[in-house]
C-alpha distance (Angstrom), angle and dihedral (degrees) to the residues before:
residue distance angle dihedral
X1 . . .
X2 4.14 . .
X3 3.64 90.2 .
X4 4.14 95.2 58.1
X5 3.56 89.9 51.7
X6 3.45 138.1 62.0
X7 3.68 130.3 -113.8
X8 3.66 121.3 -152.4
X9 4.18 126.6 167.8
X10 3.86 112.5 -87.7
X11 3.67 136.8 173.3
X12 3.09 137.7 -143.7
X13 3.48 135.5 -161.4
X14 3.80 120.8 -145.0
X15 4.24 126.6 -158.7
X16 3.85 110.2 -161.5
X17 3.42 131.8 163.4
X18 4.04 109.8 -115.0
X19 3.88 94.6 -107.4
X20 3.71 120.2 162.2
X21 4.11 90.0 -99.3
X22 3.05 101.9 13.6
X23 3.89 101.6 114.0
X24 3.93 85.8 43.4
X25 3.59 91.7 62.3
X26 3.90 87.7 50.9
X27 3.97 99.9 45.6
X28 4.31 85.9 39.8
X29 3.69 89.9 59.1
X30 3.99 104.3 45.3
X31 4.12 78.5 46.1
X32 4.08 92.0 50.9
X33 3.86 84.2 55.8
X34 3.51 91.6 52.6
X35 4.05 89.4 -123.5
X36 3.93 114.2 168.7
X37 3.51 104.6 -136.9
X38 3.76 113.5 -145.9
X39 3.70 102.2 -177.7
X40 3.84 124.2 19.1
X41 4.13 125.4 177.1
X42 3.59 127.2 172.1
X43 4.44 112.2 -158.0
X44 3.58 97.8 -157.2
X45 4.27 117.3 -113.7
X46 3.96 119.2 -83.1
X47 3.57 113.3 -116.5
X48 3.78 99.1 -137.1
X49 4.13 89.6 37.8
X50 3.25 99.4 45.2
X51 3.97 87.4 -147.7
X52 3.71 135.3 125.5
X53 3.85 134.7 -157.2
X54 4.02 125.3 -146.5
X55 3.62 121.7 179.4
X56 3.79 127.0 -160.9
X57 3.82 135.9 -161.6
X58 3.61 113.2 -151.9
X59 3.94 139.1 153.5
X60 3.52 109.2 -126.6
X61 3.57 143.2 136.9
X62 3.55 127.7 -113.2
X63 3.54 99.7 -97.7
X64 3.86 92.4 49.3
X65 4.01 90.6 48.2
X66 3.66 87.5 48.9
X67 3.92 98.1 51.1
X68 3.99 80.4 38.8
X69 3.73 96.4 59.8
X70 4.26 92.3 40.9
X71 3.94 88.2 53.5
X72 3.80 94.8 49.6
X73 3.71 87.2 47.6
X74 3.89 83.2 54.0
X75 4.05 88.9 68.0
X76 3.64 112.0 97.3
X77 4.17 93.9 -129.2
X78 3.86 92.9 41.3
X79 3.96 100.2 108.2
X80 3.98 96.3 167.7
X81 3.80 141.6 4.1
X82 3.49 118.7 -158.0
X83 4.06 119.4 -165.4
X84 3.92 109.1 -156.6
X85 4.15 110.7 180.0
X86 3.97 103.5 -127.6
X87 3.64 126.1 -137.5
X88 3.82 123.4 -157.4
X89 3.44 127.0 147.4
């Protein structure tokens, strides 16, 4: 199915709560996909929210971001997924 679509670099940005494995649920399932990250950064938890942000680089097509973005919602401490399309050249 990958090779009749087209990949093309999009991030996404991930709201968690700052749970004690909470960002190793999130890294372990982009791994289990077998996802090569291309850009990864990690804005460190509020103090009065609570919340963290990760964003991840990844080429994928829009079916893989899609089912992406719905398993990430799956995780417990995942409160939103954004999907930004990014542009390097």
């Amino acid at each position: 199915m990958r090779d009749m679509e087209e990949t093309e670099l999009r991030t996404l940005s991930v709201l968690f709560e700052n749970a004690p494995d909470a960002l190793l649920r999130i890294v372990g399932l982009v791994s289990r996909r077998g996802i090569a990250l291309e850009e990864i950064a990690l804005k460190p938890a509020e103090e009065e929210t609570g919340m963290a942000s990760l964003r991840i680089a990844a080429r994928l097509t829009e079916g893989e971001c899609g089912k992406l973005k719905a398993k990430l919602l799956n995780i417990i401490q995942v409160v939103d997924v954004a999907d930004e399309r990014a542009s390097r050249e």
